[in-house]
ZADO-1210 file (C-alpha; in nm, 4 decimals, padded with zeros to 6 digits):
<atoms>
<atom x="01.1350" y="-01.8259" z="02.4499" code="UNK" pos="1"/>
<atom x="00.7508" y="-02.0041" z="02.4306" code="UNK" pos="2"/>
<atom x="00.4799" y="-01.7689" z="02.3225" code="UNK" pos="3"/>
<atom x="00.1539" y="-01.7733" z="02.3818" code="UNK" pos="4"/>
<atom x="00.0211" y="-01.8040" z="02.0010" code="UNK" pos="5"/>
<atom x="-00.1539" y="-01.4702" z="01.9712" code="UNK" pos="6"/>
<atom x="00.0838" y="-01.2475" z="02.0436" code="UNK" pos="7"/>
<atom x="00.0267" y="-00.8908" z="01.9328" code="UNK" pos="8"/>
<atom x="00.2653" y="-00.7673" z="01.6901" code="UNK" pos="9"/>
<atom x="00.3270" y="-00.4813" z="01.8970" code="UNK" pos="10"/>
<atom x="00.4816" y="-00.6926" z="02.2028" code="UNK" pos="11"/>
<atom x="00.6734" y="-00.8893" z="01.9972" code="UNK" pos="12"/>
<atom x="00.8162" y="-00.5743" z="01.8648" code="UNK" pos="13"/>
<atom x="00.9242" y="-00.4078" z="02.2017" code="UNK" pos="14"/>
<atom x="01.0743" y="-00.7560" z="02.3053" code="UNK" pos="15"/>
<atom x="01.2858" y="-00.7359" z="01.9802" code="UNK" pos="16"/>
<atom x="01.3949" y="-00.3765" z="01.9748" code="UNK" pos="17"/>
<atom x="01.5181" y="-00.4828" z="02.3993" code="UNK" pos="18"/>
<atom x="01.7176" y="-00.7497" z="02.2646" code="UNK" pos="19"/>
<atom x="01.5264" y="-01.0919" z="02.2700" code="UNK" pos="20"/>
<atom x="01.6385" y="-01.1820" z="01.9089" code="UNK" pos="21"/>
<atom x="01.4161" y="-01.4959" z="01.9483" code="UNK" pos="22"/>
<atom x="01.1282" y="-01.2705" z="01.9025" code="UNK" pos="23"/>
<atom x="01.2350" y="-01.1775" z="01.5261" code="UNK" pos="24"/>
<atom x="01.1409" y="-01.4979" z="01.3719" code="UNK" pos="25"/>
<atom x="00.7774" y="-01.4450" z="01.5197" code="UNK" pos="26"/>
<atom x="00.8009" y="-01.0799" z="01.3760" code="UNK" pos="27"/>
<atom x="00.8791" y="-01.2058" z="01.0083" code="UNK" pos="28"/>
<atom x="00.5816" y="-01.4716" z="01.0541" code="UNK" pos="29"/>
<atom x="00.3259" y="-01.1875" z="01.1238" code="UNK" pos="30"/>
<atom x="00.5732" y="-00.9889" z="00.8848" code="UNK" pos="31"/>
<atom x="00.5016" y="-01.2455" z="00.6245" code="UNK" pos="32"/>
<atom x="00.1194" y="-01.2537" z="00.6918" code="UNK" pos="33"/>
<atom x="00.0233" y="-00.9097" z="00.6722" code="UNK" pos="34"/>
<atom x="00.2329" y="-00.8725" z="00.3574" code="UNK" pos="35"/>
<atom x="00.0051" y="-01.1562" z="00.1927" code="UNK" pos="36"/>
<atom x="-00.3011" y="-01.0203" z="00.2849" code="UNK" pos="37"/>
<atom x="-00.2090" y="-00.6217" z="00.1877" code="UNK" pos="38"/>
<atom x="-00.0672" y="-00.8092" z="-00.1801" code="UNK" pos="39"/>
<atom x="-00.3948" y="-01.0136" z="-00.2181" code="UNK" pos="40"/>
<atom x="-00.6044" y="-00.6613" z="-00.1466" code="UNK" pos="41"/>
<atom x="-00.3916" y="-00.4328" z="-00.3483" code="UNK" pos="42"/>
<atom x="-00.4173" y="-00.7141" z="-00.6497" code="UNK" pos="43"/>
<atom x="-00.7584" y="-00.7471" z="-00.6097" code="UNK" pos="44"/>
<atom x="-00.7071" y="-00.3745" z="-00.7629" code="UNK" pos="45"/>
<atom x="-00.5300" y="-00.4763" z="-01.0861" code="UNK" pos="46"/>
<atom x="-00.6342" y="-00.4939" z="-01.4161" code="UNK" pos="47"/>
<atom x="-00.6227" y="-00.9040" z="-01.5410" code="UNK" pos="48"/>
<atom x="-00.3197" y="-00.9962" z="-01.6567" code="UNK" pos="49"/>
<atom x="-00.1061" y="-00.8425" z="-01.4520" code="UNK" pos="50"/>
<atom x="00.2429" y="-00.9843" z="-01.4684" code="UNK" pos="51"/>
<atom x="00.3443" y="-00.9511" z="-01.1016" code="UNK" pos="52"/>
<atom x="00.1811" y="-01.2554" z="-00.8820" code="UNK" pos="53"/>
<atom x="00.1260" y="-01.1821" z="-00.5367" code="UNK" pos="54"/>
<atom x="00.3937" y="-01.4317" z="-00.3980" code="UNK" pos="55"/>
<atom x="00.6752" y="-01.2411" z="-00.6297" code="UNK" pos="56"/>
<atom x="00.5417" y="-00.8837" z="-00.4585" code="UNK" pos="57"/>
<atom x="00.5203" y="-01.0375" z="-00.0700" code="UNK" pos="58"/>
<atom x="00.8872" y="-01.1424" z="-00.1223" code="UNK" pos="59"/>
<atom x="01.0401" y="-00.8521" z="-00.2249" code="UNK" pos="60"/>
<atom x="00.8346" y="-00.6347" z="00.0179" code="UNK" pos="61"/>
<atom x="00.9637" y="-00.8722" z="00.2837" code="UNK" pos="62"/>
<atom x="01.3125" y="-00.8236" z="00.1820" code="UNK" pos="63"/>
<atom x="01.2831" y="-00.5003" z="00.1706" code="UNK" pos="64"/>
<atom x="01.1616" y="-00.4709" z="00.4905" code="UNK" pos="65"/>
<atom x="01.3746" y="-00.7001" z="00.6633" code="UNK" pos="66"/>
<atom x="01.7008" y="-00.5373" z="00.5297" code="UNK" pos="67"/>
<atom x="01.5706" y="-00.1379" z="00.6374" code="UNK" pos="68"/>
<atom x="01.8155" y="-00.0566" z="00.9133" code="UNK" pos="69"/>
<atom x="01.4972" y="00.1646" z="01.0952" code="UNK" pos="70"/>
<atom x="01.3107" y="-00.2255" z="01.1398" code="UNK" pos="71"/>
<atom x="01.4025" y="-00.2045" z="01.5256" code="UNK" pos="72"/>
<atom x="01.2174" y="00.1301" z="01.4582" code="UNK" pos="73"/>
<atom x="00.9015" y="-00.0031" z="01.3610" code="UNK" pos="74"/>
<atom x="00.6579" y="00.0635" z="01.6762" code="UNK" pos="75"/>
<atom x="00.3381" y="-00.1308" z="01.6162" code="UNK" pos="76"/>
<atom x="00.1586" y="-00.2818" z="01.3726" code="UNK" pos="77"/>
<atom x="00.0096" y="00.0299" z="01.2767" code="UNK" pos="78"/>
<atom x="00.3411" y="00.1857" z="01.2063" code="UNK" pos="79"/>
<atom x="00.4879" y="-00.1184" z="00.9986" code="UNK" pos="80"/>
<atom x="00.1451" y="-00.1872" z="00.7971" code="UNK" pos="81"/>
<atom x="00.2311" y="00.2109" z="00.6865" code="UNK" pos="82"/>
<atom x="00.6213" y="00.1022" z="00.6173" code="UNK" pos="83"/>
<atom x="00.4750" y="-00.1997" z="00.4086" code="UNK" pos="84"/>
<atom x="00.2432" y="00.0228" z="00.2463" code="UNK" pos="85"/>
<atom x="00.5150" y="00.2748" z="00.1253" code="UNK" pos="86"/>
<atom x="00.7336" y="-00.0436" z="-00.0026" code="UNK" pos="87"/>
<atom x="00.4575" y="-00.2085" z="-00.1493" code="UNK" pos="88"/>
<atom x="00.4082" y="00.1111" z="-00.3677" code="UNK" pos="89"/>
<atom x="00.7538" y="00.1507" z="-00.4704" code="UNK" pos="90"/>
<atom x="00.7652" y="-00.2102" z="-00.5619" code="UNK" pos="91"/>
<atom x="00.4608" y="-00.2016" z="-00.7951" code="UNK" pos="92"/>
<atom x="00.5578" y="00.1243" z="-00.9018" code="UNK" pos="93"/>
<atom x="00.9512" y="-00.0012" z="-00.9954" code="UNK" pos="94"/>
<atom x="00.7587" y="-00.2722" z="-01.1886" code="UNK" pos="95"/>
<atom x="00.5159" y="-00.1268" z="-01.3727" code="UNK" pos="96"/>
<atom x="00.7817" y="00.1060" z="-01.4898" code="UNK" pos="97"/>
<atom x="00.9687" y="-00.1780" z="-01.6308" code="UNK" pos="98"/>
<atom x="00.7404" y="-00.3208" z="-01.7163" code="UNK" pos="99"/>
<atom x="00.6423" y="-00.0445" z="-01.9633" code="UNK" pos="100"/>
<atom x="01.0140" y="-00.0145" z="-02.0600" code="UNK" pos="101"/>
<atom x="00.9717" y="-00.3575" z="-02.1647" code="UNK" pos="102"/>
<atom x="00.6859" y="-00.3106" z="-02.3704" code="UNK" pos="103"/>
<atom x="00.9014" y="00.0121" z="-02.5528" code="UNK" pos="104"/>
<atom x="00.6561" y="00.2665" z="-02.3905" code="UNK" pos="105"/>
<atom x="00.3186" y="00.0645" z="-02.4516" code="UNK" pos="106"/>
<atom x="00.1744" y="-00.1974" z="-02.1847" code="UNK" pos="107"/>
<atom x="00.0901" y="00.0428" z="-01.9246" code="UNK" pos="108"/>
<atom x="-00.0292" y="-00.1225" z="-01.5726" code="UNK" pos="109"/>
<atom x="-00.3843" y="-00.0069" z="-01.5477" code="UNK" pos="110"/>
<atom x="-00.5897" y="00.0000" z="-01.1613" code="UNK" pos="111"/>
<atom x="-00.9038" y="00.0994" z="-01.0498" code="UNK" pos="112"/>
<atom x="-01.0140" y="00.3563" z="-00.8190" code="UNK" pos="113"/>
<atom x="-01.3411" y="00.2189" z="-00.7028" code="UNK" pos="114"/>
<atom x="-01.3860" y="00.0268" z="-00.4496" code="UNK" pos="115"/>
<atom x="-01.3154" y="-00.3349" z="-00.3965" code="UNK" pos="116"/>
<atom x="-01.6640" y="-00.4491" z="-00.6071" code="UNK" pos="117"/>
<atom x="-01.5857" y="-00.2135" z="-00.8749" code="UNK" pos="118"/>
<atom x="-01.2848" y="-00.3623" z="-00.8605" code="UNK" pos="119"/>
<atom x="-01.3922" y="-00.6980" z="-00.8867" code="UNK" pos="120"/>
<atom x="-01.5648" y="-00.6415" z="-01.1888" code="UNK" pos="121"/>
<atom x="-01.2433" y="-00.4341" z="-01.3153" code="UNK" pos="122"/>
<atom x="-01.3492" y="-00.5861" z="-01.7055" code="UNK" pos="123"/>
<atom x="-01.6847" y="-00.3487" z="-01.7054" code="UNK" pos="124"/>
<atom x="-01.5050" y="-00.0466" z="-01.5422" code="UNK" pos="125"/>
<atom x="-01.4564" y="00.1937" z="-01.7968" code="UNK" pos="126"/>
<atom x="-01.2407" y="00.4040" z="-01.5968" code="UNK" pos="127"/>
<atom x="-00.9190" y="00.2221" z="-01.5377" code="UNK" pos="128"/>
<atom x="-00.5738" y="00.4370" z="-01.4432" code="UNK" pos="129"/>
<atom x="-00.2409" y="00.3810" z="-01.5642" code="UNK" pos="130"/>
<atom x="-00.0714" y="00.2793" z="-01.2067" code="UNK" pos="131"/>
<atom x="00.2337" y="00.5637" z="-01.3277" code="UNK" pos="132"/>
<atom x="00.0015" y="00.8242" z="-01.3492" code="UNK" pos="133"/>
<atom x="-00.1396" y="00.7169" z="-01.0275" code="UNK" pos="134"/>
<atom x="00.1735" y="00.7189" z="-00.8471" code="UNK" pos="135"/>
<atom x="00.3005" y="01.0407" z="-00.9790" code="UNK" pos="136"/>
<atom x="-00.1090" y="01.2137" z="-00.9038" code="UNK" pos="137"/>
<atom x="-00.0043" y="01.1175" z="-00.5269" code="UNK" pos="138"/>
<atom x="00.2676" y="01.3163" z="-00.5606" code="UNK" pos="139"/>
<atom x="00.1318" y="01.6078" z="-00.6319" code="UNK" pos="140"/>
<atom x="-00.1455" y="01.5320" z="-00.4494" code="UNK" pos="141"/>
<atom x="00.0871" y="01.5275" z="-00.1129" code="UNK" pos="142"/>
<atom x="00.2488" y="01.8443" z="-00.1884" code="UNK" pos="143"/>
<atom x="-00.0943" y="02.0490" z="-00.1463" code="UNK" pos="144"/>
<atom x="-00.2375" y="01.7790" z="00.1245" code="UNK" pos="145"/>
<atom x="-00.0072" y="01.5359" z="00.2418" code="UNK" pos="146"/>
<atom x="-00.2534" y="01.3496" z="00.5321" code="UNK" pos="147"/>
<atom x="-00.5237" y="01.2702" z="00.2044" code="UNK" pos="148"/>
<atom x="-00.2005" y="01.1234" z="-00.0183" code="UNK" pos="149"/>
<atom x="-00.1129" y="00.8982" z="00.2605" code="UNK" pos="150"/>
<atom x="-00.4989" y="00.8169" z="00.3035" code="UNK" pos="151"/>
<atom x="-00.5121" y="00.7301" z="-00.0478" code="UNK" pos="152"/>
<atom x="-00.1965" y="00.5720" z="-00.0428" code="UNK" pos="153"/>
<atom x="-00.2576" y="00.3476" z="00.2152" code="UNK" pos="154"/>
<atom x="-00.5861" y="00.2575" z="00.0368" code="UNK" pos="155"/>
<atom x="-00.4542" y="00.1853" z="-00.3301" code="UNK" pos="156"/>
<atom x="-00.1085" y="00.0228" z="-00.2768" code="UNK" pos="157"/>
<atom x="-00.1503" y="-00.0604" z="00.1256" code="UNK" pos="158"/>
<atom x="-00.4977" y="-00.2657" z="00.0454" code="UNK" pos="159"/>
<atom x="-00.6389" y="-00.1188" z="00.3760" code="UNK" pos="160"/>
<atom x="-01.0122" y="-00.0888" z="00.4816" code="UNK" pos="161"/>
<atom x="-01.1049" y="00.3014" z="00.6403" code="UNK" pos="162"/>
<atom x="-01.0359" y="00.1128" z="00.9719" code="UNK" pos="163"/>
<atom x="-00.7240" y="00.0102" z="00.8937" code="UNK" pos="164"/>
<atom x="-00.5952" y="00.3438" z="00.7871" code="UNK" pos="165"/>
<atom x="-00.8014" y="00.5448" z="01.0416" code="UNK" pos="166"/>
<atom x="-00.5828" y="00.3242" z="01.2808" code="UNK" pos="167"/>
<atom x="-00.2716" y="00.4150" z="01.0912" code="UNK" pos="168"/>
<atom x="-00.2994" y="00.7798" z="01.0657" code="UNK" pos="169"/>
<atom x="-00.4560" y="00.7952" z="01.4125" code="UNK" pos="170"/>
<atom x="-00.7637" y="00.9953" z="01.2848" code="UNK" pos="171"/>
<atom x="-01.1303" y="00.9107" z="01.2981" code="UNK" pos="172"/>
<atom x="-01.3118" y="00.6904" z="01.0817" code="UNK" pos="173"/>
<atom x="-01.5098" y="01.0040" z="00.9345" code="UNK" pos="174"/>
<atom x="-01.2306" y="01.1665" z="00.8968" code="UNK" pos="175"/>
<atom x="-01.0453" y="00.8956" z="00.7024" code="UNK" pos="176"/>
<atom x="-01.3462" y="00.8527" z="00.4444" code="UNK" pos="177"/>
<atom x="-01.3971" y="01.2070" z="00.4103" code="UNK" pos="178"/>
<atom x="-01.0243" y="01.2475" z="00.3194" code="UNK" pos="179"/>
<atom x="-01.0519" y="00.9575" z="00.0577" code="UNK" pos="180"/>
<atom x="-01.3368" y="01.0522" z="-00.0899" code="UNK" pos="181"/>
<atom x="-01.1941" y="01.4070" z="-00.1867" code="UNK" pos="182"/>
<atom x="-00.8744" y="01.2330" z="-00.2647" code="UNK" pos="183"/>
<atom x="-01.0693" y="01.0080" z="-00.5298" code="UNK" pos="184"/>
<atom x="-01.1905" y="01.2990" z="-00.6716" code="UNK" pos="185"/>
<atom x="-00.9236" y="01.4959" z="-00.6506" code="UNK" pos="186"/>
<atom x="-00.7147" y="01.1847" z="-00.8116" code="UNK" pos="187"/>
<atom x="-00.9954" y="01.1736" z="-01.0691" code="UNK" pos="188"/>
<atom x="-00.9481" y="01.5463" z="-01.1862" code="UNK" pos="189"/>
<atom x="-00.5686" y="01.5350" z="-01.2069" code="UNK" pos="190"/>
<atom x="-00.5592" y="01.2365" z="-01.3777" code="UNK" pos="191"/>
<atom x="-00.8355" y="01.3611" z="-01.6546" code="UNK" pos="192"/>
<atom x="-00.6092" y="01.6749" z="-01.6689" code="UNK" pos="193"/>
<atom x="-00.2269" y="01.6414" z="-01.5602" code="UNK" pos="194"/>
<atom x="-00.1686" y="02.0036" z="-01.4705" code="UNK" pos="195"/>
<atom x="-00.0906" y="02.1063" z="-01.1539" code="UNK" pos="196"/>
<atom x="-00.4364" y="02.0952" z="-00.9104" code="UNK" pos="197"/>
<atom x="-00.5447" y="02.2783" z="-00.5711" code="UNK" pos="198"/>
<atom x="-00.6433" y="02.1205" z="-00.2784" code="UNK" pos="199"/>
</atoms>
């Protein structure tokens, strides 16, 4: 079936889950798009010298995504860029982990928690995370406030602007950078001190 070039996601979606399988090859082209540009923000993130290149991460998140049996699921692009988020996370996180096993316990994967300039400039930041400790701060973090983990997740391993997420989670802009904001600093305090922490 001819397509007029732009699309949205969302369409293309409904047409797939009704049975046009023609519409699945335009799915994993915008698939394959958004996964570049959520690996090129979340990498913008990394330390130097991190070992996994963005091409390596887009693949396996694509894989992933493309063998989940809830695809047909996926409702809009909202909905998958917060599946691709969630994959792109356990991705990273799988590697840095071996990563790490690798290096016999040294080498850890460090991230920043600023924002994209900071980021940037990740050399002069003197307050770089291990991406482990990160993962496993979200954790706790969304056992005493779930919405601000998925905030923050969508942020650090999603790559997405307040926008982006506020679009996600269906919440105001306000909201969403009032949620991250506590969630850096909450994410700040747990990972200076890894006990247990109150919303």
């Amino acid at each position: 079936m001819d397509r007029p070039p732009t699309v949205p996601v969302t369409v293309l979606l409904q047409q797939w889950r009704q049975g046009d399988e023609s519409a699945f090859a335009d799915v994993a082209t915008i698939v394959e798009r958004e996964l570049h540009r959520l690996a090129d923000a979340y990498l913008r993130r990394e330390r130097p010298g991190h070992t996994l290149q963005p091409t390596a991460l887009v693949n396996e998140a694509f894989i992933r995504l493309m063998d989940q049996s809830s695809r047909r699921n996926w409702q809009n692009r909202s909905h998958f860029v917060a599946i691709a988020a969630t994959l792109m996370r356990q991705i990273l996180v799988d590697h840095a982990r071996r990563h790490r096993a690798a290096k016999r316990g040294d080498g850890a994967t460090l991230v920043s928690l600023d924002d994209d300039s900071a980021a940037r400039s990740a050399a002069s930041d003197p307050r770089p995370v291990d991406l482990l400790a990160l993962d496993e701060a979200l954790e706790r973090l969304a056992a005493v406030d779930a919405r601000k983990a998925r905030a923050m997740e969508l942020k650090y391993f999603g790559g997405l602007e307040m926008a982006e997420i506020a679009e996600v989670l269906n919440l105001s802009i306000k909201t969403v950078e009032k949620d991250v904001r506590l969630g850096i600093t909450w994410l700040r305090s747990a990972l200076s001190d890894p006990s247990p922490h109150e919303s």
